[in-house]
N, C-alpha and C positions, 0 to 999 in steps of 0.2 A: 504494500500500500504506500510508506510514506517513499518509498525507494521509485513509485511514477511518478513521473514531472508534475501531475496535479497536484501533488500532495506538494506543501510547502512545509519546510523548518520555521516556526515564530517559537520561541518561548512561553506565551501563553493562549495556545489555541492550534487549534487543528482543522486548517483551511484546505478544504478542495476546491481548486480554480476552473474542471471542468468537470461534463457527469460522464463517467466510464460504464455503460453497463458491463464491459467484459468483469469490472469489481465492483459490481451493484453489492454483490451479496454481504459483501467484505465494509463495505460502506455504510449498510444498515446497520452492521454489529458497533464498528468504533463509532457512528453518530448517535449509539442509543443514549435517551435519558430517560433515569430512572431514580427513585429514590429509597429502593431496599424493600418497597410492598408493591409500589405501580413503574413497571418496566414498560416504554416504547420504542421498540427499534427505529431508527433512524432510516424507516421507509419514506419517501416520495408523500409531498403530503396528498395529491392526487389518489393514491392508491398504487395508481398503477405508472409504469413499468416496479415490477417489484421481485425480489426474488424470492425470501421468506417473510412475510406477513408479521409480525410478532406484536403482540399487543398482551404483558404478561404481571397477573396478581402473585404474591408471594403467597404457595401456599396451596392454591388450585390447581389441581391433578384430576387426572383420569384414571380407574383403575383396567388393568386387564390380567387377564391370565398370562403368567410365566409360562411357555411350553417347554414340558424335559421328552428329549426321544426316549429318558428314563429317570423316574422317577426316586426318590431318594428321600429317607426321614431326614427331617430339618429343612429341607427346602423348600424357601418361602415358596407360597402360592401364587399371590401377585406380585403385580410388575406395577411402576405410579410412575405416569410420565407427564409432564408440564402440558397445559394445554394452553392454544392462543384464544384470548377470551378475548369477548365485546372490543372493537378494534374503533377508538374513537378518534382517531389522526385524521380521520379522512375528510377533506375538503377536495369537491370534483370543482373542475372549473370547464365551461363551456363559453367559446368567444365566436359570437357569429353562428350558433347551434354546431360548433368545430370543436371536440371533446378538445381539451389540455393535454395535450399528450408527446413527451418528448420525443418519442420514435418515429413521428411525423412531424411534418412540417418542416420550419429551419430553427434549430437551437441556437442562438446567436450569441449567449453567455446563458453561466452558473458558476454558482459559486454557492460555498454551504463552508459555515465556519462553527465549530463549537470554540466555545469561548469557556474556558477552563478556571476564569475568576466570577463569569455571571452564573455558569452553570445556564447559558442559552443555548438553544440550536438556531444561529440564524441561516437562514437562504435566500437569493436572489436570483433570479434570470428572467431576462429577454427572453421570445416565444415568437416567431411568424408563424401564421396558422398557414395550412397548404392555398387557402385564397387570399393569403396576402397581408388579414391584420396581425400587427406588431401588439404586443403588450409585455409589461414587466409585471413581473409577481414578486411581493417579498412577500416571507414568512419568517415568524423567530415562535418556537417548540421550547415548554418547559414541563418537567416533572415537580412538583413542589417540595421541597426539602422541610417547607415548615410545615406546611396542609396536606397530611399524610395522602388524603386520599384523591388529592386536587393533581390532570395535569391539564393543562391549558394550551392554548393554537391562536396565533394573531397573523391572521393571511388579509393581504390586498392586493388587490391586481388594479391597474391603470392603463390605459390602452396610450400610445406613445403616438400614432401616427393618424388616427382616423378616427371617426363615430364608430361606436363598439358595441352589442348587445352583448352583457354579458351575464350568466348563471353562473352562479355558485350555489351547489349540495353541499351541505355540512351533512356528516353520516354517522350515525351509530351501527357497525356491521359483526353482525357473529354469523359463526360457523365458514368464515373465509374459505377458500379451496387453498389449499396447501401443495407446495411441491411433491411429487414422489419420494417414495423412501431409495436411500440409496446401501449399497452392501456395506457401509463401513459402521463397527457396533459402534462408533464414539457419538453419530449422530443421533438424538432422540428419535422414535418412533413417533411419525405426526399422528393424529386419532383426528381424522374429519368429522364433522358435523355430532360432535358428542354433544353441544348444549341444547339442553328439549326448552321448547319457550314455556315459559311461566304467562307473563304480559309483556306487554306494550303499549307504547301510549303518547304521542302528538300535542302538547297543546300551547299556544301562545308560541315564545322561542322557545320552548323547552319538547327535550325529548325524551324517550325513559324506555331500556328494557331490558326485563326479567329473566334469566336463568338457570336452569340448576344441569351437574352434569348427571349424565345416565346411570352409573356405577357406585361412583365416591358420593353422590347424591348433597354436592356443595351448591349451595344457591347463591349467585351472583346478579348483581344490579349495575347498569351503567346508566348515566344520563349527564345531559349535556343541557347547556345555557348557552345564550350567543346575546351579543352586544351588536348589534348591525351599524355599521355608518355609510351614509352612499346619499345617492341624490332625491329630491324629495320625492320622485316619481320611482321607488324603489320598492318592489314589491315583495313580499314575504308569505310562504306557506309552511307549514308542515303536513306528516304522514306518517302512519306507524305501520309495520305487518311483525310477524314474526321472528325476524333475523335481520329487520332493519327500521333506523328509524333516521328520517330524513327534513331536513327545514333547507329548503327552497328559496333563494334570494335571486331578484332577478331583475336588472339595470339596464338604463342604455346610458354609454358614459362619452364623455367627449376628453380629447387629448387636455390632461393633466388634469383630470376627475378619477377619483380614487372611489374603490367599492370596498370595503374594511369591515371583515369576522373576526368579532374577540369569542372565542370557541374555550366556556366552560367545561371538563368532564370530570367528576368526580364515579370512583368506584367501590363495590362492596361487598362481601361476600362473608358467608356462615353456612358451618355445617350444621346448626343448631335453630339458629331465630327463622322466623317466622317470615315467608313472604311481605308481608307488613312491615313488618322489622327491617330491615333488609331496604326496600323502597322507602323508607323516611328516613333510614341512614345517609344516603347516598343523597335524598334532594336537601337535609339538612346540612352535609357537606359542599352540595352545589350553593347554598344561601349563602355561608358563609363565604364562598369563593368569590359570588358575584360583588358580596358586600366590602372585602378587598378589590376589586377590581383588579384589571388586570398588569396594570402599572405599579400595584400593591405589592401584587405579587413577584412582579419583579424584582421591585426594590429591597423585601424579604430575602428573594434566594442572595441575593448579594451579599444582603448582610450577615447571613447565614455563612456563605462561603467565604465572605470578609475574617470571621472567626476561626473558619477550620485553616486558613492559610497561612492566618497568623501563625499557628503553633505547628504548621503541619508540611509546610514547605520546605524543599530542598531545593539548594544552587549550585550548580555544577556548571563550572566556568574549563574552558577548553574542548566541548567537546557539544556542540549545540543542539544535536541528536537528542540524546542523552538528557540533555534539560529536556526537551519537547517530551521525551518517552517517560519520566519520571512524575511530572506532574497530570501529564496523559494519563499512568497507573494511579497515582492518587489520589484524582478525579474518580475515577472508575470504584476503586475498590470504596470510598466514600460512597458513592450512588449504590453499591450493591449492600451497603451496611447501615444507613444512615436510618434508615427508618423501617427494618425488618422486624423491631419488637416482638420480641418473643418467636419467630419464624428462621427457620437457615438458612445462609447466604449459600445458594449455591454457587457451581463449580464453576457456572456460567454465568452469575448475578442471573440478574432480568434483560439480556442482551439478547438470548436465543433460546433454542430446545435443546441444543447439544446436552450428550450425558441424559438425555430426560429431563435435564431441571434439577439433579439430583444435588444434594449435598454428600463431600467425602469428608476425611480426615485433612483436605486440602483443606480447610476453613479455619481450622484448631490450630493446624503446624505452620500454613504459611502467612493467612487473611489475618487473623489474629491478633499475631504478634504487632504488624503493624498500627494495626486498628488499638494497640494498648497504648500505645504511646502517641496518637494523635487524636483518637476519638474514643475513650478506654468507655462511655456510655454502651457503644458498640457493642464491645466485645460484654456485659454487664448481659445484655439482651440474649446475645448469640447462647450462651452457658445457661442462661434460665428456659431460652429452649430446651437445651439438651436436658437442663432439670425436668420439664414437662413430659418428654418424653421418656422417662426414670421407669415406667410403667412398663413397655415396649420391651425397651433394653431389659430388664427383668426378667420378664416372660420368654424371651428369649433366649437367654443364660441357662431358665430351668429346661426348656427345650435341647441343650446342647448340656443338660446334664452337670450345669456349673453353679457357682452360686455369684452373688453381686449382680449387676448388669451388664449384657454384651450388646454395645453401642454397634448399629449398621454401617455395613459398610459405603452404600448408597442409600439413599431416604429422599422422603420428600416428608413423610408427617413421622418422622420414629422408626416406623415399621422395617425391617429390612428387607430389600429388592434386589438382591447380588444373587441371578442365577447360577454364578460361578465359585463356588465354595473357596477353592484352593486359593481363586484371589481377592475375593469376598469373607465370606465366615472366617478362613482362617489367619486373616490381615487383624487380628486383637488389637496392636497398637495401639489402634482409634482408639479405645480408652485412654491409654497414657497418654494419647495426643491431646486429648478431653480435659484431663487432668492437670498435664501441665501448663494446657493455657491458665484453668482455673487460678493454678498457683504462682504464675505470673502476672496474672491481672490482680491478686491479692497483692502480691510484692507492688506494682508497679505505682498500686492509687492507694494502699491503705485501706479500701475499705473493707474493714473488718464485719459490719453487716454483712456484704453479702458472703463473707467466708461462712457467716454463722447461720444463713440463711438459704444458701444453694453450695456455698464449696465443699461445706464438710457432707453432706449427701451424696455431692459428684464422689466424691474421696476416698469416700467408706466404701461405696459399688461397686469403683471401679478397682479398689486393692481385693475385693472380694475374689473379685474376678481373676485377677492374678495370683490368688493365691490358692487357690482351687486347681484353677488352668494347671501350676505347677508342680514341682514335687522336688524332696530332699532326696539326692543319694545315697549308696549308705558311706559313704563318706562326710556329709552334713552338705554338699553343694545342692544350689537349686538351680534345677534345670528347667524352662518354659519349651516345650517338645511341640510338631509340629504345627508352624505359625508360619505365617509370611509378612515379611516387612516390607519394609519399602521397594526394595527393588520385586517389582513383580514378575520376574521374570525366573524366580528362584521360591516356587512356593513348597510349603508345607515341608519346612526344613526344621531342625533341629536349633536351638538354644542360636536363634539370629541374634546378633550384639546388639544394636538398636532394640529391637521389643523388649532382650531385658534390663538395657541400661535403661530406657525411659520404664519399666515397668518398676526398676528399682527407686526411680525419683518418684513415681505413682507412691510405693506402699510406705516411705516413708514419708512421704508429705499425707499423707494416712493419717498415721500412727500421731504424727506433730498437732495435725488439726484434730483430733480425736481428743487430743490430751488437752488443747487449748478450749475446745468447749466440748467440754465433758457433757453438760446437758444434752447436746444434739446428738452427741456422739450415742450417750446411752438411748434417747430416744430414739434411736435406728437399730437397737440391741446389740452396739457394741463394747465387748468388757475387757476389763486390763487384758486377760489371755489373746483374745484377738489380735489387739493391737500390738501388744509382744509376737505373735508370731508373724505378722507383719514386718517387724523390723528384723525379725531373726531372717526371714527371708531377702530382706533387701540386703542385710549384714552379707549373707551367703552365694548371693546370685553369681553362676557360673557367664561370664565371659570368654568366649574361645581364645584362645593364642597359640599361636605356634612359633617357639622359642626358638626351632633352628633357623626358621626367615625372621623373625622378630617382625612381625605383624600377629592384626588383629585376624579376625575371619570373621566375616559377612555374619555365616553361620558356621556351626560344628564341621567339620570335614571337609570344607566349601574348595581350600585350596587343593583340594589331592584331584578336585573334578577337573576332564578335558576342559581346557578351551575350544570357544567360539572359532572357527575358522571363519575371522573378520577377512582374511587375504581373498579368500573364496566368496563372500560376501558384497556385489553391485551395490552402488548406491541405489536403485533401483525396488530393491528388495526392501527397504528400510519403510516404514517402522516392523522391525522381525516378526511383534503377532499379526500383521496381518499378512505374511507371508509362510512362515513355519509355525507347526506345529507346537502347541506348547512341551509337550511331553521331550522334546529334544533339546526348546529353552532350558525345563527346568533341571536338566542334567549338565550342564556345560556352566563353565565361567562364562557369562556373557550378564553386563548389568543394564539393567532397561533405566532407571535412574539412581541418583546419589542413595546409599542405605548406609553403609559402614561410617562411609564420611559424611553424611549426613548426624550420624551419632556421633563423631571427632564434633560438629556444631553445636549441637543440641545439648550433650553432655559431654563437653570437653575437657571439663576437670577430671574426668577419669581417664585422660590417657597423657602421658610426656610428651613433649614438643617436639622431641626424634620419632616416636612415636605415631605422630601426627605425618609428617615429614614422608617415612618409609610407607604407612599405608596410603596415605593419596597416590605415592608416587607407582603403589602396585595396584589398585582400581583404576587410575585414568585407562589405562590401556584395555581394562574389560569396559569401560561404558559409553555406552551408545548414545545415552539420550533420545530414546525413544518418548520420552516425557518434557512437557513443559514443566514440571516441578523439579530437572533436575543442572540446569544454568545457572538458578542464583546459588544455589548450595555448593556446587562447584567454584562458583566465584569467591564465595566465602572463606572456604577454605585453602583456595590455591593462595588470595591473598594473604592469610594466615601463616603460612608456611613458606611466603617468598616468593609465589610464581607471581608477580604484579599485574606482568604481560597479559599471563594466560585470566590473569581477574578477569583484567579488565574485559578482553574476550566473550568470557561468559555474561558479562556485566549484559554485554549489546544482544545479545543472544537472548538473554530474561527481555531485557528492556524492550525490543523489537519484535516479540513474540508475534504480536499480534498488530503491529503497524509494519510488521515486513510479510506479515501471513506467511509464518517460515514451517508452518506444521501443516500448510493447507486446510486449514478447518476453522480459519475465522467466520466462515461463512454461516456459523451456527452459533454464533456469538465466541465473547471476550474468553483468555483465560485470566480468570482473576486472583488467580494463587499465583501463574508467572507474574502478572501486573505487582503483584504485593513482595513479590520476589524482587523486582526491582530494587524498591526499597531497601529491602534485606540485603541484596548486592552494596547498594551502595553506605549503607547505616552499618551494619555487621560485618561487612565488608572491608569495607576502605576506611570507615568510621573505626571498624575492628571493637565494636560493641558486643558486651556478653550482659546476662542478665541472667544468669542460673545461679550467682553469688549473694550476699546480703548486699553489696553495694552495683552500680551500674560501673563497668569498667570497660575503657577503653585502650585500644593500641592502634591508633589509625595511622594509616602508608598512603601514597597515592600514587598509582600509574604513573608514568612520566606526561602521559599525553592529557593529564587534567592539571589545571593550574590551581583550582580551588576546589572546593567543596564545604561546602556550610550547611547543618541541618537544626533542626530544633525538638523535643521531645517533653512532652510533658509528665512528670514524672511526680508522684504525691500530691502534693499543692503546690507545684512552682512547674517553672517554665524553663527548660536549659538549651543551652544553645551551643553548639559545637562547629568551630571555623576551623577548617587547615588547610592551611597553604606552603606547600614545598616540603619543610622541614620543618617546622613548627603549627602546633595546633593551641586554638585557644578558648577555652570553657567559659563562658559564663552564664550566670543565672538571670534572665531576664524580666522576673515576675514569681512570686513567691516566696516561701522560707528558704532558711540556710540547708543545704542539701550534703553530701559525701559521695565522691564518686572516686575510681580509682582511675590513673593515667599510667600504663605499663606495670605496674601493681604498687604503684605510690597513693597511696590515700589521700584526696586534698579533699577539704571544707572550702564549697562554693557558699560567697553568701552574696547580696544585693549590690554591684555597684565595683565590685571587687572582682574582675574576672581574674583567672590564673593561664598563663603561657609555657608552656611545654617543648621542648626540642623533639622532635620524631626520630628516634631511631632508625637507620637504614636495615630496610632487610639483607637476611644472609642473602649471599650468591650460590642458588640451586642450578641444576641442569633443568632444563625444561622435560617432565613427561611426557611421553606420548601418549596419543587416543589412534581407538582405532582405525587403521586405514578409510580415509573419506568419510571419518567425524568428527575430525579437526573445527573447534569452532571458529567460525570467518574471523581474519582477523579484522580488529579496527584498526583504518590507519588515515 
């Protein structure tokens, strides 16, 4: 995307100068806005030319049948995949009774700019119709950040060169026709015409309609308001049917006479209330919209993102990609978090169907993290989800014969949908992933509520869980036995180092909160015994090594397996499951993404800095990256250990996931775990920030080819703020109390007013590793 000439480099905004349908598809995903409950792709606001339709609530699924050619105890039944609900973008325009339509006529300019401080979609273009008239259209598209349920549309069109007749439909459209399904699993299953009508209903500017889907039996409400402005002889209807509801405006305008729709749509849904319910949600949120007006509501999202950019912006000087791509992600991962409330940010936000909609352990390990230190409300909401869901994961655990909860591996409401066990069920981590965010969003804000109120429940289930899952030898070591971590390409392995290093942070951040509020703790019925064997476990936990390479191991035995014949391996062939068989992956060294050195991140205090060093330098060559989840963690580490170059690399690799469409599948929207990944490249990265300690500590280096880099993080009650340029970095506290942070393991007290400056140590001089033949990530130069 941003690598075609349409696409320009600005700093703050993402302008395309013409309309490409060859990357329409690609163009709906990066212009979506959304605010974490109402998703709109960044279709055409006409409708049409379009490629995927998306019009998406947090939350609203479809159910269907999973089919197995064999059947199996424990395997989930259904399958929940995101459906496109009530699609309110739509303004049709007709000039001369000649539809608006780009693929005719003469396009004589477009331009479509999101704008990454308003949080606007604006658009412009020129239009000849095939007999001749000229007119320009602007539009500017918002999702509202503060009116959860409100997005809004301000379109006009002015004829430029002659007398014009002109229509404009405004539309409320469900049940859209959807592209064909295509053979790749990562794309969602579309489910055509699942919404059965409830009502509908026409009246004044306003339009309204009702309902629920066939299966999951959710009842859904959209309706719309419009503000008209145009010339006094302008006429207005509307119309309802079943799957549409439409208000009719209709002009004749003369050169530099404007026709202007300010297009209210508030939305709303429940698996519970009552049709009634349900339509006076939705018009009592259209009231309040119209009584902001639309200008209100403008000047809201600003201020709204006036605040989150404050504390939440990075500057990266040297490399002006990179700024574009960074606050690009942190627009994005905002929009998919900002006002999810209690619901899970999937994989895909509200961009697309890709995944189905689902949420992974992507949310916890990479969305997260982010989200704690720039919007930590977020991450507060994301975890009381997973609280809600307590039920699910429960019931599921006793299913599989365990005790605590086993969190899914994909969801959309709790439930688990992973027809594939071996990378599904037995991927456990997603608790520890669960877990440690819990206990980094406690470190991060303090707030002790909700430790007392949702962490120590996350805590107790998920040590439950592991400590069942596992077992003593008779030696006293504890071993966690067929599991799959991170790299999916190596399932249902033995004592994997990640599930039990994070499973060991799991049971003693247990045991810590259990003892800290003993009240909750025993009201979950846990007693000193429990929580002692909790920690005897975490005390015990086997770690693989093999002492004559002095490396870790993935899993138990991992290094004695064949390699991957990467030499024998076309670029072609890549991503490997969609080309071979799994049963061949799961035997060979071959890594689909970061696992081992993903744990050297996550939990790096348990391993030496040589340590670190020898095992990246023996996984670069097994990993493929067949995952968007596996460039920032790479980046993380290589800078960690001296490879700058190769960071930095991976850095553009995260960051351009989805503005260079490098996996092919932006077409089904964002990835927002790479998006958030950026971040983590460049804060954990080059910042060289850890947060598994009692203090936040940092050891930041920089590429040669960045000259700056500045971020800020909000950490407790204060505001901190982290410059480095060259050889020196420098802390200060911008807003709040006096803080402790460490610099290369020196402890300095930031206080108000007082920054402190630091010398950056140069990294050692390493040999560069290799990847495997034709995985080399591009360099930047």
């Amino acid at each position: 995307m941003i690598t075609h000439h349409a696409y320009a480099v600005e700093p703050w905004c993402l302008r395309e100068t013409e309309l490409n349908l060859d990357v329409l598809a690609q163009s709906e995903s990066v212009f979506a806005v959304s605010n974490g409950h109402v998703g709109w792709r960044g279709n055409l606001d006409e409708g049409e030319p379009h490629a995927l339709p998306g019009s998406y609530l947090n939350g609203v699924h479809e159910q269907h049948p999973l089919p197995y050619a064999e059947g199996g105890y424990g395997f989930p039944e259904s399958g929940q995949t995101v459906i496109n609900v009530t699609n309110g973008k739509v303004i049709r325009l007709l000039v001369d009774d000649e539809p608006f339509d780009l693929r005719y006529g003469r396009l004589r300019s477009h331009e479509r700019v999101l704008d990454l401080r308003t949080g606007l979609l604006h658009r412009v273009c020129e239009w000849t119709s095939p007999v001749g008239k000229t007119v320009r259209v602007r539009s500017t598209r918002l999702v509202s950040f503060t009116q959860r349920a409100i997005a809004a549309v301000a379109y006009e069109v002015e004829p430029l060169d002659d007398r014009t007749d002109v229509v404009l439909q405004s539309e409320l459209v469900a049940n859209e026709q959807l592209p064909e399904l295509t053979g790749d699993p990562r794309v969602g299953a579309a489910l055509e015409s699942c919404l059965l009508p409830e009502e509908n209903t026409a009246f004044d500017l306003r339009l309204r309609l009702v309902h629920r889907t066939a299966v999951s039996n959710q009842r859904i409400a959209a309706a719309a308001d419009h503000v008209v402005r145009g010339p006094g002889s302008t006429q207005i209807s509307g119309e309802s049917t079943d799957d549409v509801g439409r208000l009719t405006v209709t002009a004749v305008l003369e050169p530099g006479e404007k026709l202007r729709i300010e297009k209210f749509v508030a939305y709303g849904w429940s698996e519970y209330r009552s049709l009634p319910a349900v339509r006076d949600q939705v018009e009592a949120a259209l009231s309040g919209a119209r009584n902001t007006g639309w200008q209100g509501l403008v000047d809201q999202q600003r201020e709204f993102l006036d605040g989150f950019w404050s504390h939440a912006d990075i500057e990266v000087e040297g490399d002006a990609e990179i700024q574009q791509a960074v606050r690009f992600a942190l627009f994005h991962v905002l929009q998919a978090g900002a006002r999810a409330e209690q619901r899970a940010i999937p994989a895909k936000g509200l961009t697309g169907s890709g995944y189905d909609g689902h949420a992974f352990w992507d949310t916890e390990a990479f969305v997260l993290p982010l989200l704690t230190y720039a919007s930590p409300n977020c991450v507060a909401e994301a975890l009381h989800w997973r609280q809600n869901t307590l039920p699910a994961a429960r019931e599921r655990a006793r299913q599989l014969g365990l005790r605590g909860a086993a969190f899914p591996w994909r969801t959309i409401d709790g439930a688990e949908c992973s027809g594939y066990w071996p990378a599904g069920t037995a991927a456990f981590h997603i608790n520890a992933d669960i877990a440690t965010a819990a206990v980094r969003y406690v470190r991060a804000t303090g707030d002790t509520d909700f430790e007392r109120r949702t962490g120590v429940e996350l805590l107790v289930e998920t040590a439950r869980l592991w400590h069942s899952l596992g077992h003593h030898d008779s030696g006293g070591r504890f071993h966690i036995d067929g599991v799959t971590g991170p790299d999916e390409y190596s399932a249902v392995a033995n004592d994997n180092t990640y599930t039990n290093l994070m499973a060991r942070v799991n049971l003693r951040a247990a045991a810590d909160a259990a003892e800290r509020h003993a009240e909750q703790a025993a009201a979950l019925g846990v007693d000193e015994a429990e929580a002692a064997g909790w920690r005897d476990a975490a005390k015990a936990m086997f770690v693989p090594y093999v002492r004559e390479l002095g490396l870790h191991e993935q899993s138990a035995g991992y290094t004695a397996l064949d390699v991957w014949d990467f030499k024998g391996t076309p670029p072609e062939l890549y991503p490997l499951m969609l080309h071979f068989p799994y049963f061949d992956l799961y035997r060979k060294q071959v890594v689909k993404q970061a696992d081992l050195v993903l744990a050297m991140f996550l939990c790096g205090d348990a391993f030496e800095a040589d340590e670190k060093a020898r095992d990246f330098a023996y996984y670069e060559p097994l990993t493929v990256r067949d995952s968007s989840l596996s460039a920032c963690v790479q980046c993380v580490m290589a800078a960690e250990v001296g490879h700058l170059r190769l960071a930095y690399d991976y850095l553009g690799e995260a960051a351009l996931m989805d503005l260079a469409d490098l996996e092919k599948n932006t077409r089904d929207g964002l990835h927002i775990a790479s998006l958030a990944g950026t971040w983590i490249g460049l804060v954990a990265g080059f910042g060289g920030m850890r947060d598994y300690g009692e203090v936040l500590y940092f050891a930041p280096r920089l590429p040669e080819s960045l000259d700056r880099l500045a971020f800020s993080l909000r950490y407790r009650r204060s505001r901190l703020r982290v410059d480095i340029t060259g050889s020196r970095v420098t802390y200060a506290l911008t807003a709040g109390e006096p803080i402790r942070i460490s610099h290369a393991g020196e402890v300095i007290t930031l206080s108000a007013d007082a920054p402190q400056t630091r010398p950056i140590e140069p990294p050692p001089v390493m040999p560069r590793p290799d990847q495997p033949p034709g995985r080399r990530p591009t360099p930047r130069g």
